[in-house]
C-alpha positions as CSV (number, residue, x, y, z in Angstrom):
1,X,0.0,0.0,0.0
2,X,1.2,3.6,-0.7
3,X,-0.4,7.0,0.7
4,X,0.2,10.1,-1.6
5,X,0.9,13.0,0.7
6,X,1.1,15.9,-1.9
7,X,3.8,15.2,-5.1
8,X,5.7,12.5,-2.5
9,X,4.0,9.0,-1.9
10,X,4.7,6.7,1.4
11,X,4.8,2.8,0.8
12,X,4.3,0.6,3.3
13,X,6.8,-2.1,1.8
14,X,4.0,-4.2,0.1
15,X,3.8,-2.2,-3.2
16,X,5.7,-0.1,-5.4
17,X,4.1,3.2,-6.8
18,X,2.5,2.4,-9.7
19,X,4.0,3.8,-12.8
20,X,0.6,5.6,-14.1
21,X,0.9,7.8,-11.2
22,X,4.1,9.3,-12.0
23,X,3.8,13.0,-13.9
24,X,6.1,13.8,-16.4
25,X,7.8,17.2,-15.7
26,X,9.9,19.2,-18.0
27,X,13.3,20.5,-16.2
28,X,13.2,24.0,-15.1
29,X,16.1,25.0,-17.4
30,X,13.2,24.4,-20.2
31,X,11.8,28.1,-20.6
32,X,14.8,29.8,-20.7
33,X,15.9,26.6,-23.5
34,X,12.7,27.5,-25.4
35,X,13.1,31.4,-25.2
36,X,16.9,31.3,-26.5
37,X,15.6,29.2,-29.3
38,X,12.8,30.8,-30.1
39,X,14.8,34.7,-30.0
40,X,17.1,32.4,-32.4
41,X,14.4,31.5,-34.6
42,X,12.9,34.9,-34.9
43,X,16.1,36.3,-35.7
44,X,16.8,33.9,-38.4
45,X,12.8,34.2,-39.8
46,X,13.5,38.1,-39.9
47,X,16.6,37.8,-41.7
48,X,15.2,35.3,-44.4
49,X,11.8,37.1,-44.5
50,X,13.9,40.3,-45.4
51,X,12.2,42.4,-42.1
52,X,14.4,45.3,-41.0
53,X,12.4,46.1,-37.9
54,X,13.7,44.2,-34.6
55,X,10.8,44.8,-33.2
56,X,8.9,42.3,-36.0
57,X,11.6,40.0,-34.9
58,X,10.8,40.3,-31.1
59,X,7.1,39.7,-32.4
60,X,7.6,36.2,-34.1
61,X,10.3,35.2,-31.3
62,X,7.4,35.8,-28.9
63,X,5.1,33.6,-30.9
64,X,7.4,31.1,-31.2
65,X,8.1,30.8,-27.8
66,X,4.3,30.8,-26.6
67,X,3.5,27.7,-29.3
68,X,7.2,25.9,-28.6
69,X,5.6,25.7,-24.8
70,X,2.2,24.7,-25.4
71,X,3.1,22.0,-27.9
72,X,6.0,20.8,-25.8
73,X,4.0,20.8,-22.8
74,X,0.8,19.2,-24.0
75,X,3.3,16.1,-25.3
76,X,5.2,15.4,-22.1
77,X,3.0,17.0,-19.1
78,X,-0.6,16.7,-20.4
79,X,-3.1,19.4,-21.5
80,X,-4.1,20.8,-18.2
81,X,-0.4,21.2,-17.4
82,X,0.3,22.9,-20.7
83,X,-2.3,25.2,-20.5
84,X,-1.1,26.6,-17.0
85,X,2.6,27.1,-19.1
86,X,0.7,28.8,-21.9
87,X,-1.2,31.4,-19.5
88,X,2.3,32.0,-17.4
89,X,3.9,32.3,-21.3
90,X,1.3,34.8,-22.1
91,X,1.5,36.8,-18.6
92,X,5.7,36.9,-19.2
93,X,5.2,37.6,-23.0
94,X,2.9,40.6,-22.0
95,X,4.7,42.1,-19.5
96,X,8.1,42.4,-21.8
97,X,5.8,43.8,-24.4
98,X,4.3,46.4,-21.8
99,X,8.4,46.8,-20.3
100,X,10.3,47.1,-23.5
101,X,9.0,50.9,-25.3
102,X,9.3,52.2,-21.4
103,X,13.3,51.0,-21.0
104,X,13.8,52.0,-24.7
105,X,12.3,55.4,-23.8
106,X,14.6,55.7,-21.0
107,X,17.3,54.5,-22.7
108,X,17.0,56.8,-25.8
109,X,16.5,60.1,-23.1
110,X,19.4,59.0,-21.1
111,X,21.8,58.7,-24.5
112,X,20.4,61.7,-26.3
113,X,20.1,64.2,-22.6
114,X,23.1,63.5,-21.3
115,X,25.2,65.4,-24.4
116,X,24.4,68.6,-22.8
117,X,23.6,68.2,-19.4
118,X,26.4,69.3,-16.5
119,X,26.2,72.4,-14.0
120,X,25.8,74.9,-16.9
121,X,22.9,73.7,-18.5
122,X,21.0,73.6,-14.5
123,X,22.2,77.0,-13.9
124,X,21.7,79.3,-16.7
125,X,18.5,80.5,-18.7
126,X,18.2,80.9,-22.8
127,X,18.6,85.2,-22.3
128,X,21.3,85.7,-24.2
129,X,21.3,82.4,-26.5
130,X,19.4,82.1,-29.2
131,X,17.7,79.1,-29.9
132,X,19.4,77.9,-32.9
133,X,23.4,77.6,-31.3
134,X,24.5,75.5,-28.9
135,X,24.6,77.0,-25.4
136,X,21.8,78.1,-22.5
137,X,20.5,76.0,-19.7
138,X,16.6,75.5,-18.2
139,X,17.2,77.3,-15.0
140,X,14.4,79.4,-15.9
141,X,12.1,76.4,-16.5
142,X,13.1,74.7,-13.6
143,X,11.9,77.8,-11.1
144,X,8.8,78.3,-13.2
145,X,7.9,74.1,-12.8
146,X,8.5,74.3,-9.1
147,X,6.8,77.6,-8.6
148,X,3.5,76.5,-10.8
149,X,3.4,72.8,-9.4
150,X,4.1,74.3,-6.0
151,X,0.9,76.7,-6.0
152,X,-1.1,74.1,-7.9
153,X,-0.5,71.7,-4.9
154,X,-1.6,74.7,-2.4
155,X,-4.4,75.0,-4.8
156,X,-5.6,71.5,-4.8
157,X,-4.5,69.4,-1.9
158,X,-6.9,71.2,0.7
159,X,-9.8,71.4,-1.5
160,X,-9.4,68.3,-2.6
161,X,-8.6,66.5,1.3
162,X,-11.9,68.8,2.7
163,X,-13.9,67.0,-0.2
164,X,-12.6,64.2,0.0
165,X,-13.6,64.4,4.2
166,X,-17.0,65.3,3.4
167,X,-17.8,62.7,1.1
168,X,-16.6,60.2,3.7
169,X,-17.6,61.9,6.8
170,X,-20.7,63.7,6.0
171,X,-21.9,63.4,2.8
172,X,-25.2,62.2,2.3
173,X,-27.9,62.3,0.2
174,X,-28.2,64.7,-3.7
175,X,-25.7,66.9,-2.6
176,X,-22.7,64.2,-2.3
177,X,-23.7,62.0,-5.5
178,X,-23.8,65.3,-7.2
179,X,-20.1,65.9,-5.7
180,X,-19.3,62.7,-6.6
181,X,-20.4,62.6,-10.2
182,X,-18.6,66.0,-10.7
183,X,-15.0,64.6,-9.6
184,X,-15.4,61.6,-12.0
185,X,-16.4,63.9,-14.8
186,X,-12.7,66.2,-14.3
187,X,-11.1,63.4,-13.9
188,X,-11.4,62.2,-16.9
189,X,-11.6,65.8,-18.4
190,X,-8.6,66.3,-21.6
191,X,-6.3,68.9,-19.8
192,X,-6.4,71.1,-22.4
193,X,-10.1,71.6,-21.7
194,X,-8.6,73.3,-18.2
195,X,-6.5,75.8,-20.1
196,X,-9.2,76.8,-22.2
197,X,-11.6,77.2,-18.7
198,X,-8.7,79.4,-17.3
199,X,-8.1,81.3,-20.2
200,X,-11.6,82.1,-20.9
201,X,-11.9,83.3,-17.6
202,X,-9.0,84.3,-16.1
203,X,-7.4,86.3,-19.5
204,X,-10.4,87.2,-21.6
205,X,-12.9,87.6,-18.9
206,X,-11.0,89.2,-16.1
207,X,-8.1,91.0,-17.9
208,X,-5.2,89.1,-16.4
209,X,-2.5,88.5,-18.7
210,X,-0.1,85.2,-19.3
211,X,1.6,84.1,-15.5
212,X,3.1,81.1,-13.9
213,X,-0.5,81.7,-11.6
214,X,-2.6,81.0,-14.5
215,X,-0.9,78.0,-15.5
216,X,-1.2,76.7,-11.5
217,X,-5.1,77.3,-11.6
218,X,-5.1,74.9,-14.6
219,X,-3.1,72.2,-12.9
220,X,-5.0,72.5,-9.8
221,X,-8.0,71.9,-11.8
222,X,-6.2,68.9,-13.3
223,X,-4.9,67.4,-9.7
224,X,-8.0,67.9,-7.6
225,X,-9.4,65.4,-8.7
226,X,-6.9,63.4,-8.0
227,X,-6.4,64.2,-4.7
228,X,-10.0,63.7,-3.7
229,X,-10.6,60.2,-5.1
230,X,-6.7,58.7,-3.6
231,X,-7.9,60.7,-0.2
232,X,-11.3,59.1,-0.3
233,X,-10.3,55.5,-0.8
234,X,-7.8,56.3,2.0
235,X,-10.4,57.2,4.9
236,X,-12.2,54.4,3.9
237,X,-9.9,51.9,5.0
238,X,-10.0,53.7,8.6
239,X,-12.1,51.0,10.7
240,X,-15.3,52.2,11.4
241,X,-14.3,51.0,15.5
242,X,-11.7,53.9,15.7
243,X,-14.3,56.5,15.1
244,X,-16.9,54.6,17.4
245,X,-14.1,54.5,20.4
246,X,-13.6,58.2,20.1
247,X,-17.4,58.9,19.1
248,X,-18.2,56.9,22.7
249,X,-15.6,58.9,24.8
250,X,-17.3,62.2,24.2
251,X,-15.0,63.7,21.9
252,X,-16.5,65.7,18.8
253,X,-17.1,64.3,15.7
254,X,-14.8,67.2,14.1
255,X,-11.6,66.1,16.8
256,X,-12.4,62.7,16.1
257,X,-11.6,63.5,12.3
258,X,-8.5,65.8,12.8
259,X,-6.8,63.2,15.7
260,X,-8.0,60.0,15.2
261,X,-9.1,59.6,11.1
262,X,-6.4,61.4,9.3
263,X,-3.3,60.4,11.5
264,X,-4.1,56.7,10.4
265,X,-4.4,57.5,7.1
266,X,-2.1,60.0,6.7
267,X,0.4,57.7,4.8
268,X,-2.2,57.0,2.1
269,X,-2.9,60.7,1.4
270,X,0.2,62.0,1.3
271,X,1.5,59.6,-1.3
272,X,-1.7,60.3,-2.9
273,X,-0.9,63.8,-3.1
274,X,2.4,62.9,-4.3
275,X,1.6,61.2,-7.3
276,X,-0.7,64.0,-7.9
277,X,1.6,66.3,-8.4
278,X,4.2,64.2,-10.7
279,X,0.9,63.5,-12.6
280,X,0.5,67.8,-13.6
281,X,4.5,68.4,-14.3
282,X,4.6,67.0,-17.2
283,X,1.4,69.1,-18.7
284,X,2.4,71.3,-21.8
285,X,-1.2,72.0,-23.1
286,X,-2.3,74.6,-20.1
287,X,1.2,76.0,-19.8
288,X,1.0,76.6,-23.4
289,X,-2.3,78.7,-23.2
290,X,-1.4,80.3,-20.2
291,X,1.9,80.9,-19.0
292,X,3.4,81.3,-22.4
293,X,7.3,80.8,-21.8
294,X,10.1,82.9,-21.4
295,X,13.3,82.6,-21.9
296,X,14.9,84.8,-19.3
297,X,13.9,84.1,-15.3
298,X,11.3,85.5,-14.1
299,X,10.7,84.7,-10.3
300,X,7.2,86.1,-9.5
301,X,4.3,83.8,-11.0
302,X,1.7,86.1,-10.7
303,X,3.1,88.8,-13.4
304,X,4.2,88.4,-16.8
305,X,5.0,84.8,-18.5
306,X,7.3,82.1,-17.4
307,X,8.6,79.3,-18.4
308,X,8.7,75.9,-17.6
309,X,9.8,72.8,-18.3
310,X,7.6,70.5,-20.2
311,X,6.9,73.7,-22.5
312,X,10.4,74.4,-22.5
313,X,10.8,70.7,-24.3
314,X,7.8,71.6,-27.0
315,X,9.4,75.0,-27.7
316,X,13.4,73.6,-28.2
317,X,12.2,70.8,-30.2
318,X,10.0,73.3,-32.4
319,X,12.9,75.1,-32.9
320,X,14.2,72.2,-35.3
321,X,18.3,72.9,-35.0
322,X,20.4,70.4,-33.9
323,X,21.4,72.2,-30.9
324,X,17.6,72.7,-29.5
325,X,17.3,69.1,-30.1
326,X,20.0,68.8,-27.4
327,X,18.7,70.8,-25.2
328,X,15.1,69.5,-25.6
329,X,16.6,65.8,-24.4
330,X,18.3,67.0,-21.5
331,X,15.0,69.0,-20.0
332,X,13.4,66.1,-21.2
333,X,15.8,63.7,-19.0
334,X,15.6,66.2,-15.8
335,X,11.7,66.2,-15.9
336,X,11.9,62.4,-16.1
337,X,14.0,62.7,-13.1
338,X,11.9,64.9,-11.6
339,X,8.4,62.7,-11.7
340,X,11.0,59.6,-10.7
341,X,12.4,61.4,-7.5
342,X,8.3,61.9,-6.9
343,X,7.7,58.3,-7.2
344,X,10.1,57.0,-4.9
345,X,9.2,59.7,-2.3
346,X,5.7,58.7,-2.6
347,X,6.6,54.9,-2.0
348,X,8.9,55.9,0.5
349,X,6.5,57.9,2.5
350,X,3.6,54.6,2.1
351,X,6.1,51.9,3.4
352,X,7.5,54.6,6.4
353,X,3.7,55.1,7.3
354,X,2.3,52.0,6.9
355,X,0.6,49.6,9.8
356,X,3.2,47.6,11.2
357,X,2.5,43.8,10.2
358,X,0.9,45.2,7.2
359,X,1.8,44.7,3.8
360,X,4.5,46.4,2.8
């Protein structure tokens, strides 16, 4: 007799393990066999086939792959088993498909914005350098960027956390779905459609002209949003029992809020706020319409145009010289750089705050 505890069986002595019981299993060194061969093969198809585009090559090297497993599979482990190896071929397929155009992006930025990028470049403004020779730095761009995204975020963050607090805390009834219908309709609103709001209203209405202000309206119309749907979910993961404790001791339902509610989910907001904000730095279209660019500094955003730098990109590379091109790469790699410094701070801010024995 023999007792099959999971893939191992115990005998007693009186019987072998009968042979039908025993699975075939390809070796583990199998998929990484298959996907050399199968890069081979592609290769060697796109050569004969007379294709000059690797990434037609990646393509049939993929198919390959995927088939090479399922047919392999199905003759030595069984249908069921191949199918599982087809779905994991498909999930690792899609996810270089999804990876490769983001590390060739970053590749291609990297090579091309690093010709011009050093201390200069950071430190001086396009005043005295005209667009077409080599020369001039995104200082400018980079205090107009920090100066718009920083009075966007004062803009939007504390409409959008007080929203965000009445919708969870005391929103009931036609007033809160209509609140609530309203913030899914900007979110998904083009952000040009902002620019043109401000504009209209701001410039032609009003009488204001171009600023780095106008341009932070715009984005804070953009990030609210935002900010009020990633606060939202957050105060909904507070347990309902913390408010109740605090509710039964007496204290206001206002204290409760501001001690007990957004200390534990402070974490959650502020990396929602965070990604927020790398979400409106790269925005050309409102900058475009509103603030204008400049190409000498200009340190007050409420007068006159500014510059930044995702419109500082679009202008260089209109500029069509080879030395614009440059410099359009190298703004290009800093704003990257930028959003990516954002990213980690935001992560790094969830795992400092987050519950101890929680995920992580």
């Amino acid at each position: 007799m023999s007792v099959m505890t999971g893939r191992h069986a115990v005998s007693d002595g009186s019987s072998p393990l009968p042979a039908s019981l025993k699975q075939a299993r390809l070796p583990r060194w199998t998929p990484p066999a298959l996907a050399l061969a199968a890069a081979g093969a592609g290769c060697g198809i796109g050569l004969a086939a007379g294709l000059d585009s690797t990434v037609q090559w990646g393509l049939i090297a993929g198919l390959l792959f995927v088939l090479g497993t399922f047919a392999l599979a199905a003759g030595i482990e069984g249908t069921r088993q191949a199918k599982d190896r087809l779905a994991t071929s498909l999930v690792w397929l899609s996810f270089l498909v999804a990876v490769v155009p983001l590390a060739s992006l970053l590749w291609e930025t990297v090579a091309r914005g690093t010709k011009v990028l050093d201390g200069y470049f950071l430190s001086h403004s396009m005043g005295t350098t005209p667009d077409a020779l080599p020369g001039g730095g995104i200082y400018h761009a980079i205090i107009g960027t920090l100066e718009q995204v920083g009075l966007a975020t004062a803009i939007a963050a504390p409409l959008g956390l007080l929203t965000a607090i009445y919708l969870v805390e005391y929103g009931r009834g036609a007033l809160a779905r209509a609140v609530t219908f309203f913030v899914d309709v900007m979110t998904g609103i083009p952000s040009i459609v902002a620019g043109l709001f401000i504009l209209s209203v701001w410039i032609l209405i009003l009488g204001f002209g171009p600023s780095g202000f106008a341009g932070a309206m715009a984005l804070a119309i953009l990030m609210m949003p935002v900010v009020v749907r990633s606060t939202e979910e957050m105060l909904k993961l507070v347990p309902n029992e913390l408010r109740e404790a605090s509710l039964a001791l007496g204290v206001p339902k206002w204290r409760t809020i501001l001690k007990v509610v957004l200390p534990t989910s402070i974490g959650g907001i502020t990396t929602g706020v965070m990604l927020a904000i790398a979400r409106i730095t790269g925005e050309t279209a409102p900058v475009l319409l509103l603030v204008w660019g400049a190409k000498t500094i200009n340190n007050n955003p409420f007068q006159d145009a500014q510059q930044s730098l995702p419109l500082y990109v679009f202008q260089q590379w209109q500029q069509g010289s080879e030395a614009s091109y440059d410099r359009a790469w190298a703004a290009a790699l800093v704003l990257i750089a930028f959003v990516m410094i954002l990213n980690l701070l935001a992560r790094g801010i969830a795992r400092w705050k987050a519950p101890r024995g929680g995920r992580r």
